[in-house]
N, C-alpha and C positions, 0 to 999 in steps of 0.2 A: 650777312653781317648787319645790313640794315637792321633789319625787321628783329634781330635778338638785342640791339642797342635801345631798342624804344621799351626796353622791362630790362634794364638794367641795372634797375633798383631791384630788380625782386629776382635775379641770375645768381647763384655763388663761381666763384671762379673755375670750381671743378667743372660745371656744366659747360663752361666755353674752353675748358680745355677737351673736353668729351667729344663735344663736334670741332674743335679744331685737328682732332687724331682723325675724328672720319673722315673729314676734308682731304687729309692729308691722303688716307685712304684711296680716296678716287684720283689724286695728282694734283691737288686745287693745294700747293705748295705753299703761293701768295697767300690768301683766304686763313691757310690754316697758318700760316705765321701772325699775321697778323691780330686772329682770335688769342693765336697764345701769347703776343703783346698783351692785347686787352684782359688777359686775365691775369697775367704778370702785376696790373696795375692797377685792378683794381684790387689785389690780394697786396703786393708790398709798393705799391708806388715806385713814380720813376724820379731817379737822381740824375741831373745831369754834371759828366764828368767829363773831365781830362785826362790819357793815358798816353803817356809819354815811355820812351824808352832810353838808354843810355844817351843816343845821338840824334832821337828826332821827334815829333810830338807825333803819335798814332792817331788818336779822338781827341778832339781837340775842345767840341762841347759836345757830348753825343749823348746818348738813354741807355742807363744802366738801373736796373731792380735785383730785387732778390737778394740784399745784406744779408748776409753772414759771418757770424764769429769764425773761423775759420785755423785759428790756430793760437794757442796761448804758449807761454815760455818764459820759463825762471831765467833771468835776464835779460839783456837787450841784447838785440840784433845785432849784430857788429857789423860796422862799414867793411866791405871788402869781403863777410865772410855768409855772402846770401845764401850760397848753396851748402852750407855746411850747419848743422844741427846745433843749436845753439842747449847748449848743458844735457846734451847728447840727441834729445829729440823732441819731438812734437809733445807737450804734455797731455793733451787730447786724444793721442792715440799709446801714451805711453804705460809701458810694462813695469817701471821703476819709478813711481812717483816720487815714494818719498826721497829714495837718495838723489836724486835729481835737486828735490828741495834744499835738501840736509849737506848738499854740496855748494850750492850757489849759499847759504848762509855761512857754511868755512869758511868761502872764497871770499866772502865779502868780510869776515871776519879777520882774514889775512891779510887784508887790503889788495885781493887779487880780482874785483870785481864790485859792480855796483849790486846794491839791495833793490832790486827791480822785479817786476813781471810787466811781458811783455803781450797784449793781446792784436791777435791782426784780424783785419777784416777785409771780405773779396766782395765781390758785385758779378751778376750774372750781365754779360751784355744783352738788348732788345735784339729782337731780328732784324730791324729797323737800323742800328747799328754795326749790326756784324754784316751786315749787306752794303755797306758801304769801306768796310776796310778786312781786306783778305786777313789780317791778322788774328781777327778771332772767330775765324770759322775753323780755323785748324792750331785751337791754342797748343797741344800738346807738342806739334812743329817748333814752337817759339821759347818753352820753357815749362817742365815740368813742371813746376807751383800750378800749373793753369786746370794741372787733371783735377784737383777739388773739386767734383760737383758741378765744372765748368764755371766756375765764380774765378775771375781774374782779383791777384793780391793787390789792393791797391795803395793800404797803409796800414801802418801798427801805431797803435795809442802805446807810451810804456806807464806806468804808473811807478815812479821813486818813491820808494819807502825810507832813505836814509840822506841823509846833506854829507855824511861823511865817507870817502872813499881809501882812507890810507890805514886802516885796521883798527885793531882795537889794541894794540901794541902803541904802535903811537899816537893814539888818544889817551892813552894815560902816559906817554910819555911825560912832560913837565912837572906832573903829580909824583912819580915815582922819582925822580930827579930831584924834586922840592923834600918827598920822605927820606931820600939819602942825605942829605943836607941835613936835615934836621936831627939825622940817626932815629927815627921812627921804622918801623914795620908798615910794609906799603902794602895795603889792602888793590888788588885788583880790579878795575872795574865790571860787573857782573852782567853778561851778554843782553839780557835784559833792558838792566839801566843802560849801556851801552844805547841800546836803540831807542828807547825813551827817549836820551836824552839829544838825540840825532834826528829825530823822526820827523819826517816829512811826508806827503803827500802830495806829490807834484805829477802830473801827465803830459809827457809831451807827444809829439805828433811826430814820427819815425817813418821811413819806410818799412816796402813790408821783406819777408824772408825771400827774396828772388834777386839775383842778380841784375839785372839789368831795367824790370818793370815796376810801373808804380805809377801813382793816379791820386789827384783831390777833388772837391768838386766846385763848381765853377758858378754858385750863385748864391747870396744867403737862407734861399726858401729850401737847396737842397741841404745842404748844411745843416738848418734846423731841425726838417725830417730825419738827419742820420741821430741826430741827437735825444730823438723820441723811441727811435730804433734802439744805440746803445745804451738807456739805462734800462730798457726789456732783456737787453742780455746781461743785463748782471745778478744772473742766475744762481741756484746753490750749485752747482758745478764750477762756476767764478768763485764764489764765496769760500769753496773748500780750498781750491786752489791757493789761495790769499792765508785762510787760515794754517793750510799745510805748512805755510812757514812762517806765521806767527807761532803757531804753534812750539816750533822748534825754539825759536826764539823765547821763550814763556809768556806770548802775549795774551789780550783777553779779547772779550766780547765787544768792550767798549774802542780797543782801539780799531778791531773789524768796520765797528759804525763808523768811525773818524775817517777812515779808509776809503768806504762807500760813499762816505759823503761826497769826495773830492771828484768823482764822478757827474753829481749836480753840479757844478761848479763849472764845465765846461765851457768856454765861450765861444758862442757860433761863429766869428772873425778868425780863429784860428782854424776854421778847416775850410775852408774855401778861397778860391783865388779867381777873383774876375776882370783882370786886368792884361793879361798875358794876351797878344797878339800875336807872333809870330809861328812861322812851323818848325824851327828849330827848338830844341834842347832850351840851349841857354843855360846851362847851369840849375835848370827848376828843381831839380832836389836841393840844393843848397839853398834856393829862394822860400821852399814851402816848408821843409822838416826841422828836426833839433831845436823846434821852440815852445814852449810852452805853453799851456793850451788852457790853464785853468788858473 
């Protein structure tokens, strides 16, 4: 390990994962974790986090690499319904795109749902970490969300596309109410302009899709790195996503830009908490989520 640290500069990270397998190879277990740390880090850098569960703090400030978009969703997450398929499933791995889409814009058209997508993101733990709390040596024990790739959920950004949540029924309500008055013919308002004239751009900071788990991270220098990280995923697989239901709606190119933009606009204070001391809970979902973030 020495003697491959002193050409570190001039290593890519495959090569110290290559001798950390043959390490691993001979039983040199220590050695080859640890190479596969240092290639973890120097390929995606380390975050330090906090992962807490329902009733007790897991990591409290520990080394987590390896971000990952991990899961995107026409709507938010709902409190209370982590294990359950939010507008039926995972969009990333889903067979029905569009009607997934073309259903969350009824539902929000009905005032049965907000105009949202929701993207979440997991973190692989260091061996450096998982060697200190039995919990994520054996994630699949603890919560199915965890088989992904081994990247633990740690939170979901949602991005709001609309201020309004009670339909487009009654958003024209007092309009229609004012044309009966008058004895005029009351023009509808057109899904469109509906959202035009609604339209927002707002992300807040959510838990992720698991019942019981979830994590932020615990300094401002990690915080900013995740920030350099999520505008590299905002990918044409994002974009499509986003368009799928502008689309439906009849939006354009320009409002797509307005959309993206709101993404620059993140501020590093809302994703980090460095002030928490204790090893209980505490209530820290209610302390760190449902706040706005840009």
């Amino acid at each position: 390990m020495k003697h491959i640290k002193r050409f570190n500069e001039e290593l890519e990270p495959r090569t110290y994962r290559s001798a950390a397998y043959k390490l691993s190879g001979y039983n040199k277990d220590k050695k080859s974790k640890n190479l596969l740390d240092w290639a973890d880090k120097q390929e995606f850098g380390y975050y330090n986090m906090c992962l807490v569960n329902s009733s007790s703090v897991i990591a409290k400030n520990d080394t987590f690499t390896n971000p990952k978009l991990i899961g995107m969703y026409y709507g938010d997450v709902k409190s209370g319904e982590r294990n359950k398929p939010v507008y039926g499933e995972d969009i990333l791995r889903s067979s029905y795109p569009d009607t997934l889409a073309n259903k969350l814009v009824n539902d929000w058209k009905l005032g049965r749902s907000e105009l949202a997508l929701t993207f979440e993101f997991g973190f692989q733990a260091t061996s450096q970490t998982k060697s200190k709390h039995e919990y994520l040596n054996n994630p699949s024990k603890y919560s199915q969300r965890w088989n992904i790739g081994q990247n633990v959920p740690m939170f979901s950004i949602e991005l709001q596309l609309s201020n309004w949540y009670d339909g487009i029924e009654e958003w024209d309500g007092d309009a229609k109410w004012e044309s009966k008055q008058r004895g005029e013919e009351f023009t509808p308002t057109s899904l469109y302009d509906f959202y035009k004239l609604t339209a927002e751009e707002s992300l807040y900071l959510k838990r992720p899709n698991d019942e019981q788990y979830y994590g932020v991270f615990t300094d401002r220098g990690s915080s900013s790195k995740f920030l350099t990280f999520l505008k590299s995923s905002i990918d044409d697989k994002v974009k499509d996503k986003i368009m799928d239901v502008l689309s439906i709606i009849g939006g354009e190119s320009e409002d797509l830009e307005r959309i993206l933009n709101a993404f620059n606009k993140v501020r590093v204070h809302g994703l980090y908490d460095n002030e928490f001391t204790g090893s209980s809970n505490g209530n820290l979902g209610q302390k760190w989520f449902s706040k706005q973030i840009n």
